[in-house]
N, CA, C and O atoms as a Tinker XYZ file with bonds, in Angstrom:
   352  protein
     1  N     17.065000    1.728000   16.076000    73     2
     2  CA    16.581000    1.452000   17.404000    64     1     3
     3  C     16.354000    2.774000   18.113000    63     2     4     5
     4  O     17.052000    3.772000   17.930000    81     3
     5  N     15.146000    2.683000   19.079000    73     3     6
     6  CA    14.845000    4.005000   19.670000    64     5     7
     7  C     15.587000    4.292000   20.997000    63     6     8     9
     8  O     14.877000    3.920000   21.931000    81     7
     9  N     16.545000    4.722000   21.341000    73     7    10
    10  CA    16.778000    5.642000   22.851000    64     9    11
    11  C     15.880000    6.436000   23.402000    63    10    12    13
    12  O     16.244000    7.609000   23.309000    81    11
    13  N     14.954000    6.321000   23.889000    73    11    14
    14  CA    14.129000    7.729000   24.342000    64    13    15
    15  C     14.024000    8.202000   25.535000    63    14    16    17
    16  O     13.533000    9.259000   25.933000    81    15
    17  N     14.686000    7.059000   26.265000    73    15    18
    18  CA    14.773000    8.015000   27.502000    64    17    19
    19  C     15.432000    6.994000   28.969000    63    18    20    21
    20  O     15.220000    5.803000   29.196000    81    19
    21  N     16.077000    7.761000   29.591000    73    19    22
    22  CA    17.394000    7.144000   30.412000    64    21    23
    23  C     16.529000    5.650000   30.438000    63    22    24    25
    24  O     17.139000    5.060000   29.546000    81    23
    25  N     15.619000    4.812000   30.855000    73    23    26
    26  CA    15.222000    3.842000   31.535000    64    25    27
    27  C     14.908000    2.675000   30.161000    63    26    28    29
    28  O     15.064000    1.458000   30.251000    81    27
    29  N     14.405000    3.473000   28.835000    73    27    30
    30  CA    14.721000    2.515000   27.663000    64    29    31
    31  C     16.393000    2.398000   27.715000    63    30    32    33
    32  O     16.869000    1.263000   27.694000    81    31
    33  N     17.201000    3.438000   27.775000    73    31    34
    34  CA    18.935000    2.712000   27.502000    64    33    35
    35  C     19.251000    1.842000   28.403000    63    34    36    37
    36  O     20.314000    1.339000   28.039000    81    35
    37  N     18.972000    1.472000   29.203000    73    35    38
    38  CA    19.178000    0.763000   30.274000    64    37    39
    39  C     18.601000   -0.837000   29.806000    63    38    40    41
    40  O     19.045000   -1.921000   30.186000    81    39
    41  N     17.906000   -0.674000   29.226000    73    39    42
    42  CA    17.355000   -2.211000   29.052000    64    41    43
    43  C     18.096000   -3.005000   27.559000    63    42    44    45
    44  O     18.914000   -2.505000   26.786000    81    43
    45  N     17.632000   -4.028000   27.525000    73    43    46
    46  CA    17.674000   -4.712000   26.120000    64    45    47
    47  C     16.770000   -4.068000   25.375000    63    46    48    49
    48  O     15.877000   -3.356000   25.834000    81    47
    49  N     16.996000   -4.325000   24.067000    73    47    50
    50  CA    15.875000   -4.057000   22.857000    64    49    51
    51  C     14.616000   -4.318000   22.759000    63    50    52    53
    52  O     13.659000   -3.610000   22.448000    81    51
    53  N     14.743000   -5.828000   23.169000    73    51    54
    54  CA    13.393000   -6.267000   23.532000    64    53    55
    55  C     12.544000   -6.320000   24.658000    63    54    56    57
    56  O     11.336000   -6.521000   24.781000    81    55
    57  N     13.418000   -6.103000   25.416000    73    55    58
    58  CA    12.240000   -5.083000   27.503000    64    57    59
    59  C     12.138000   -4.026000   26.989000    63    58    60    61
    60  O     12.381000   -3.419000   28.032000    81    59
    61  N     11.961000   -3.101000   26.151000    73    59    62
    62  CA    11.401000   -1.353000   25.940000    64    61    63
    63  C     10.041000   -1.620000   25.520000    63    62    64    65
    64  O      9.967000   -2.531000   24.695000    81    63
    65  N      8.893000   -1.059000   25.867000    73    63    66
    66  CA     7.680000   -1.177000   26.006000    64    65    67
    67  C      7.487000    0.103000   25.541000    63    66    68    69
    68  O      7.929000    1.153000   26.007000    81    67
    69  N      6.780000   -0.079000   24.571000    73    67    70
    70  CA     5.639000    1.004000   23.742000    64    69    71
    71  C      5.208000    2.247000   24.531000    63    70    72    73
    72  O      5.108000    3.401000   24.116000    81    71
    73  N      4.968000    1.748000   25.793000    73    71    74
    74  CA     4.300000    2.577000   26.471000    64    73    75
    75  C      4.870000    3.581000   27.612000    63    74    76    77
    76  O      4.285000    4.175000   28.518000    81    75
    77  N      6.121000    3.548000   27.253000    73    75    78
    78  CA     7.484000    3.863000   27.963000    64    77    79
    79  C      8.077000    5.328000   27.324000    63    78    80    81
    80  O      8.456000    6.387000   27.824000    81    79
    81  N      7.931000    4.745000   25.802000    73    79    82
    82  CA     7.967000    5.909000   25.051000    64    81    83
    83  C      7.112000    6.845000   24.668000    63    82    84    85
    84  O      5.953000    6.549000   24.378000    81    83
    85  N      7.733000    8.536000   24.601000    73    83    86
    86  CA     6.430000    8.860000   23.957000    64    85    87
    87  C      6.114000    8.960000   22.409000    63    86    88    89
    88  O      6.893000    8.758000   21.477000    81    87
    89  N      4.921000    9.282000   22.368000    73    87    90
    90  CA     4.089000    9.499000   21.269000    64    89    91
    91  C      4.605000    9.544000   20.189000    63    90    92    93
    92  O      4.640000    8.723000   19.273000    81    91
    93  N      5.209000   10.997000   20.354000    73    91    94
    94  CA     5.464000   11.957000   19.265000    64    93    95
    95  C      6.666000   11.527000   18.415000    63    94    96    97
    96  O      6.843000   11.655000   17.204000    81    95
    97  N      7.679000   10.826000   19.639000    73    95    98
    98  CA     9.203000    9.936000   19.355000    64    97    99
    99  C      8.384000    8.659000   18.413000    63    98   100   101
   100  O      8.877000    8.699000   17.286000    81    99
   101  N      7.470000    7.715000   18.482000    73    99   102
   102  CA     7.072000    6.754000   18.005000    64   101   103
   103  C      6.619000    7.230000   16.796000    63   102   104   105
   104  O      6.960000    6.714000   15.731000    81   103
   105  N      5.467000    8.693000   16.920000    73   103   106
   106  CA     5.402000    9.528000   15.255000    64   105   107
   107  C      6.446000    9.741000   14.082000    63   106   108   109
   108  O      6.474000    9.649000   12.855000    81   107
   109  N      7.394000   10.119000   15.260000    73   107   110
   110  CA     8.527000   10.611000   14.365000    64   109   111
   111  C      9.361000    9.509000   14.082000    63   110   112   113
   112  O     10.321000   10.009000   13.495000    81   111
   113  N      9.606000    7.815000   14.202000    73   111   114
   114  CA     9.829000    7.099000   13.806000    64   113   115
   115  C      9.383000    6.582000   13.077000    63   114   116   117
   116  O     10.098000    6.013000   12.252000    81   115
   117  N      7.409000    6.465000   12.946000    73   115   118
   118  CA     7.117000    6.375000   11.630000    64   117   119
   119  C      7.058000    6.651000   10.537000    63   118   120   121
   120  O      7.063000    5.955000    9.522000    81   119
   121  N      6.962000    8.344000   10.789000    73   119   122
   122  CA     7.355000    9.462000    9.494000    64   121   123
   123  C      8.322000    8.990000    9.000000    63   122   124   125
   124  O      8.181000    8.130000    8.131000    81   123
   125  N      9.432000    9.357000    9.352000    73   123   126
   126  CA    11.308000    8.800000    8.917000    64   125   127
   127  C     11.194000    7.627000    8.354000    63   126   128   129
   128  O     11.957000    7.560000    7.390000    81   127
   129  N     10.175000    6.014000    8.626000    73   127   130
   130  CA    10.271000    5.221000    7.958000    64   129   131
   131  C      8.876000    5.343000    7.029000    63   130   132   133
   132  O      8.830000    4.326000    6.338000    81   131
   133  N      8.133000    5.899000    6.853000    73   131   134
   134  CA     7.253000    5.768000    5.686000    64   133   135
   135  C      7.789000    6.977000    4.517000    63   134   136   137
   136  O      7.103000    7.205000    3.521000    81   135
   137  N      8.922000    7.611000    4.745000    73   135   138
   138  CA     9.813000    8.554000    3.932000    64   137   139
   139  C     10.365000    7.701000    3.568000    63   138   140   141
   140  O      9.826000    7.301000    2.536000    81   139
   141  N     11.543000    6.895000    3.933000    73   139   142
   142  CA    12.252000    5.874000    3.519000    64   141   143
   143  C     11.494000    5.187000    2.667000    63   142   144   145
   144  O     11.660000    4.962000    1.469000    81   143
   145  N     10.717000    4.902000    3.340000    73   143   146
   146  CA     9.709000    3.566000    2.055000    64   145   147
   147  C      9.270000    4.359000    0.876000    63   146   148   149
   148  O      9.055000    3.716000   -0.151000    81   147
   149  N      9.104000    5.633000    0.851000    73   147   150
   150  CA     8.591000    6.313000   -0.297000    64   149   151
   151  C      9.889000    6.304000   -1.216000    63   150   152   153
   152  O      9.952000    5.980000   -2.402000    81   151
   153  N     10.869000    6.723000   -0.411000    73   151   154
   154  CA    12.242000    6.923000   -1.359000    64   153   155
   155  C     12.684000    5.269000   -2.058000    63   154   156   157
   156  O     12.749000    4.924000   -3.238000    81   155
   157  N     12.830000    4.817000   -1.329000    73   155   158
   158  CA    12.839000    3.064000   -1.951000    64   157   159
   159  C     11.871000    3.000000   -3.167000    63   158   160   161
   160  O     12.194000    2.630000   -4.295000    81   159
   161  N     10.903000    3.324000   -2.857000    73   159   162
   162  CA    10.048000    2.860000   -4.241000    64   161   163
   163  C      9.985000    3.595000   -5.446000    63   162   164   165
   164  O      9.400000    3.294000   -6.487000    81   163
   165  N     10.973000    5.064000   -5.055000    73   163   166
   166  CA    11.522000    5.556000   -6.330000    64   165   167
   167  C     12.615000    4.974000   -6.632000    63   166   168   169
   168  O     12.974000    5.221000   -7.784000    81   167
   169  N     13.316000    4.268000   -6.026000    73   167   170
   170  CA    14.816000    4.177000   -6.225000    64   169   171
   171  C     14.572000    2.369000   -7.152000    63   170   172   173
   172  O     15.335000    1.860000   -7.973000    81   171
   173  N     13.073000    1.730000   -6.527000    73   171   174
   174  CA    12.953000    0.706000   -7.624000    64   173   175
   175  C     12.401000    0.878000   -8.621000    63   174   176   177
   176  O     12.110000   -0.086000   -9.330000    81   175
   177  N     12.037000    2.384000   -9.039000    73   175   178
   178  CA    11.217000    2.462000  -10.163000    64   177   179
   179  C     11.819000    3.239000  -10.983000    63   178   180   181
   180  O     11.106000    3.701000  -11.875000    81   179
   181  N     13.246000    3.629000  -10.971000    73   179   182
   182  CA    13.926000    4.475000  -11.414000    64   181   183
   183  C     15.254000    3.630000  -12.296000    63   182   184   185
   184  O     15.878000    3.883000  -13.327000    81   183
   185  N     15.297000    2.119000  -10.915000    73   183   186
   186  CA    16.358000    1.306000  -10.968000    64   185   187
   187  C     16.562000    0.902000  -12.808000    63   186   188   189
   188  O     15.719000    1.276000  -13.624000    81   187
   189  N     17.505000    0.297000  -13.114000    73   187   190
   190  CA    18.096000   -0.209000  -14.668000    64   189   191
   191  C     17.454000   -1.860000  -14.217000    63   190   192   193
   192  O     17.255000   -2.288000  -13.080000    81   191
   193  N     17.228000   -2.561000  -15.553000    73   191   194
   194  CA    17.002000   -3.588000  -15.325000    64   193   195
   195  C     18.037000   -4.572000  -14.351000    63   194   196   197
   196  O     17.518000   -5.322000  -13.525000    81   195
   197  N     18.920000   -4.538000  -14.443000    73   195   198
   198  CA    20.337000   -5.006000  -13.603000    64   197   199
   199  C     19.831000   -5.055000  -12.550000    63   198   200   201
   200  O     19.922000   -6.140000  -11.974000    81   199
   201  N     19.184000   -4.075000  -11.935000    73   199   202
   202  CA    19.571000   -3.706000  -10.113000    64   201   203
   203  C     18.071000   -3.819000   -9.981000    63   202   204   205
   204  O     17.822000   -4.280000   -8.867000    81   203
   205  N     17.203000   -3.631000  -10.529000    73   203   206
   206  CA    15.668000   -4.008000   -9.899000    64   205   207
   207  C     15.546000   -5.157000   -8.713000    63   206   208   209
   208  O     14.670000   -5.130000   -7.849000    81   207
   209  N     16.725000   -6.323000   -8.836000    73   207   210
   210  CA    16.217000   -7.099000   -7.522000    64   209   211
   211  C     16.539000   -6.871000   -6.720000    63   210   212   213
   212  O     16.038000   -7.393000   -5.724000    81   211
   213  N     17.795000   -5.761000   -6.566000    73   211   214
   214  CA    18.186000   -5.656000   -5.091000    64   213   215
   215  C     17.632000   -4.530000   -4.584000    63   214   216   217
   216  O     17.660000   -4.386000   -3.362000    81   215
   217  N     16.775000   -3.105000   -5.758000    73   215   218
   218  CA    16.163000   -2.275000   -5.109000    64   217   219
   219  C     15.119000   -2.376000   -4.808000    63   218   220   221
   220  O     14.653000   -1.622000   -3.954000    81   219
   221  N     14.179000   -3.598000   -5.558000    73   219   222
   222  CA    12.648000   -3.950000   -4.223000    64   221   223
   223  C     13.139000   -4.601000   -3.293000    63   222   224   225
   224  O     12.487000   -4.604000   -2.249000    81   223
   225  N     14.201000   -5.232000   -3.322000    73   223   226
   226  CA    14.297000   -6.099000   -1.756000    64   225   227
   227  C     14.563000   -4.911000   -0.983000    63   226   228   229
   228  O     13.501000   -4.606000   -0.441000    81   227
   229  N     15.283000   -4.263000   -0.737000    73   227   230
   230  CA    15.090000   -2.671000   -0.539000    64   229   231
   231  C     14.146000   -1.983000   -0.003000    63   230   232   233
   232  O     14.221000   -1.333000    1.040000    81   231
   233  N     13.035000   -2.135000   -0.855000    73   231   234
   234  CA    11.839000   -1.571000   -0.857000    64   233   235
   235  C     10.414000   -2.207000   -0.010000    63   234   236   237
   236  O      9.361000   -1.708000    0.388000    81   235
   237  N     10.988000   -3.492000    0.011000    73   235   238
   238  CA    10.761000   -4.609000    1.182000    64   237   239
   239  C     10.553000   -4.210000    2.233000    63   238   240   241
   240  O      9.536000   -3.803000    2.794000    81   239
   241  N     12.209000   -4.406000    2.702000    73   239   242
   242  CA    12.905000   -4.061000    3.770000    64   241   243
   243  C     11.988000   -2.730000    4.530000    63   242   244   245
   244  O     11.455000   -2.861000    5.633000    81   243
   245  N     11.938000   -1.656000    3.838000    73   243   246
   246  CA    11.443000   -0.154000    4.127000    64   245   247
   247  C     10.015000   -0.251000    4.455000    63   246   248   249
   248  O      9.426000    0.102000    5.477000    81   247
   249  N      9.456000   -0.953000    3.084000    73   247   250
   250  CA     8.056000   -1.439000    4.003000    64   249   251
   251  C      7.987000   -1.870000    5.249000    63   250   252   253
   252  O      7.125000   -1.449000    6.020000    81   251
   253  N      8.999000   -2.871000    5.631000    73   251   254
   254  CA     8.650000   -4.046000    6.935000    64   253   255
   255  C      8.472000   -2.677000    8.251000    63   254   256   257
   256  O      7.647000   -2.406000    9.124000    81   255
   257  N      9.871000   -2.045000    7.712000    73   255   258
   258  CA    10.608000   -1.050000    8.781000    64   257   259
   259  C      9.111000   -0.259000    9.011000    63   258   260   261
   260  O      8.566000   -0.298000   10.114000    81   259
   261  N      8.630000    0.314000    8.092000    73   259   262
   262  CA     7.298000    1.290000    8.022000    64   261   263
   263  C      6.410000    0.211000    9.125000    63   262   264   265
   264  O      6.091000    0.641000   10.234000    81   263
   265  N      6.203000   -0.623000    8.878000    73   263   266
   266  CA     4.923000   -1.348000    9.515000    64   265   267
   267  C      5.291000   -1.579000   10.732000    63   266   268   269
   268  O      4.461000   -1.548000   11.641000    81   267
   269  N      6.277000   -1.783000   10.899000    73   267   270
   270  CA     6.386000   -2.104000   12.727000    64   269   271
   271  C      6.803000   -0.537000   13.212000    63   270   272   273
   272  O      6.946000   -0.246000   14.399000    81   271
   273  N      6.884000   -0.084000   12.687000    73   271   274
   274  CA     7.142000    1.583000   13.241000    64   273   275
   275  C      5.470000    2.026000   13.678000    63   274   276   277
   276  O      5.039000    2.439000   14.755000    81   275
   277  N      4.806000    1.773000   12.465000    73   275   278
   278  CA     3.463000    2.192000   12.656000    64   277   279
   279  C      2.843000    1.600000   13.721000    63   278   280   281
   280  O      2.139000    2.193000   14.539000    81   279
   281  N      3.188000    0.038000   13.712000    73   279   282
   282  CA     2.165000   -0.830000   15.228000    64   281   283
   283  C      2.841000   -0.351000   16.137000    63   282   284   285
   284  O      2.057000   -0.004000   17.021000    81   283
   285  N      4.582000    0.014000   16.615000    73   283   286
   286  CA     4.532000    0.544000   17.612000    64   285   287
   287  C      3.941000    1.914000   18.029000    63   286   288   289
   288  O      4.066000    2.308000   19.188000    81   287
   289  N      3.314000    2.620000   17.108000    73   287   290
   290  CA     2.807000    3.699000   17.406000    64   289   291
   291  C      0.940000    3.563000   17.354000    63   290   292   293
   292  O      0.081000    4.394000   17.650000    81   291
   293  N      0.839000    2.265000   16.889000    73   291   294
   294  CA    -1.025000    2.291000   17.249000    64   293   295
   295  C     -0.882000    1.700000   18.606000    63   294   296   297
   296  O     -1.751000    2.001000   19.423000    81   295
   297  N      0.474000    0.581000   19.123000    73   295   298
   298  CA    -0.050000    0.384000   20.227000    64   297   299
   299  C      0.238000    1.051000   21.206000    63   298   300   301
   300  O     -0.070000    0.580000   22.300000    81   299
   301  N      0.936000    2.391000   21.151000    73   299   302
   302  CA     1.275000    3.043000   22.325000    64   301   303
   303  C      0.492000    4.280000   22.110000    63   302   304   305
   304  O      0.928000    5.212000   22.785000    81   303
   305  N     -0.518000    4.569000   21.384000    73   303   306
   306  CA    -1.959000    5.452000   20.795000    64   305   307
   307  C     -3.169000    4.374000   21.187000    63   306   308   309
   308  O     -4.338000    4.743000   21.086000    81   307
   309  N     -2.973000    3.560000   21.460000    73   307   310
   310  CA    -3.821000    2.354000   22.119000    64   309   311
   311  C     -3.924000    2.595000   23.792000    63   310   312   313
   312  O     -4.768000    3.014000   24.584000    81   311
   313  N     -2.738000    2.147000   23.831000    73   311   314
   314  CA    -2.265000    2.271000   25.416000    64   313   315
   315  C     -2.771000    3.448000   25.550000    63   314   316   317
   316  O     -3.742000    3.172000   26.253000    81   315
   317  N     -2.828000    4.856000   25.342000    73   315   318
   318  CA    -2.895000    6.107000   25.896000    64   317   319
   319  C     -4.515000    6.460000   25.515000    63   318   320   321
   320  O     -5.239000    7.257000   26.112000    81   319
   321  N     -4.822000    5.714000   24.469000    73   319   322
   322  CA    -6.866000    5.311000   25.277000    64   321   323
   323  C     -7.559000    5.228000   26.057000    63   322   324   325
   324  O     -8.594000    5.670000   26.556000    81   323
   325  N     -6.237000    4.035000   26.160000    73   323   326
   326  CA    -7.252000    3.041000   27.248000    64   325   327
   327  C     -6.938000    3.776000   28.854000    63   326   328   329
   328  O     -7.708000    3.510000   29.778000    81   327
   329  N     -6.059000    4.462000   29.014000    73   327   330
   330  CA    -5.633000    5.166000   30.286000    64   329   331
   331  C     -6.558000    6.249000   30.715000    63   330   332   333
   332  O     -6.789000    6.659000   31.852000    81   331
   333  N     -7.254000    6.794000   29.052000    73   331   334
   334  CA    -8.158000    8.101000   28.886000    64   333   335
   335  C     -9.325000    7.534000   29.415000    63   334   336   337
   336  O     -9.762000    8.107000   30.412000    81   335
   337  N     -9.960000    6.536000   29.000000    73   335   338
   338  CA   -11.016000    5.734000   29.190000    64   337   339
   339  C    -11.356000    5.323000   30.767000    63   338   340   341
   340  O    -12.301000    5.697000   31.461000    81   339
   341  N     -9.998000    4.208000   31.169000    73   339   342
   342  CA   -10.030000    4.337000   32.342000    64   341   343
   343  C     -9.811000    5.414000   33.356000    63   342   344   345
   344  O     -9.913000    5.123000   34.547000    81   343
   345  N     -9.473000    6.824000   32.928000    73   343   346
   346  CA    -9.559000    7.724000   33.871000    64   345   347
   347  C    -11.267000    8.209000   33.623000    63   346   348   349
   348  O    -12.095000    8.182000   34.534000    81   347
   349  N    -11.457000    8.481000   32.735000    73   347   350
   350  CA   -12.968000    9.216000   32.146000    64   349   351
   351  C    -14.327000    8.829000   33.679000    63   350   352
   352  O    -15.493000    9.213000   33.583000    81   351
């Protein structure tokens, strides 16, 4: 979960708005999880037959984490468009 700044800690998980945070914090949450997801998919391709189901579920998991890391960062690269646009 992201802390980024006094007025996200203050809320629930789910009142923090994309657009609250910045950028670079939402970048650097996707990086960290599309690393993770890279490391997962060595760790299922490396795995012994034994453990292959619990290291793609794993590898799952890291995906999911990657993808909502990424939409929170197209929609708050969205948001900061449309602000460009409407100032332009």
């Amino acid at each position: 979960m992201l802390f980024l700044n006094q007025s996200a800690v203050e809320k629930a998980p789910g009142e923090i708005e994309t657009w609250e945070t910045p950028a670079i914090e939402l970048w650097d949450a996707w990086l960290f999880a599309e690393l993770d997801a890279g490391a997962a998919l060595m760790r299922w391709w490396d795995a012994l037959p034994s453990e292959r189901g619990d290291t793609f579920a794993a590898y799952v998991a890291a995906l999911d984490r990657e993808a909502v890391a990424a939409g929170a960062l197209e929609a708050r690269l969205g948001r900061r468009l449309e602000e460009y646009n409407a100032a332009a």
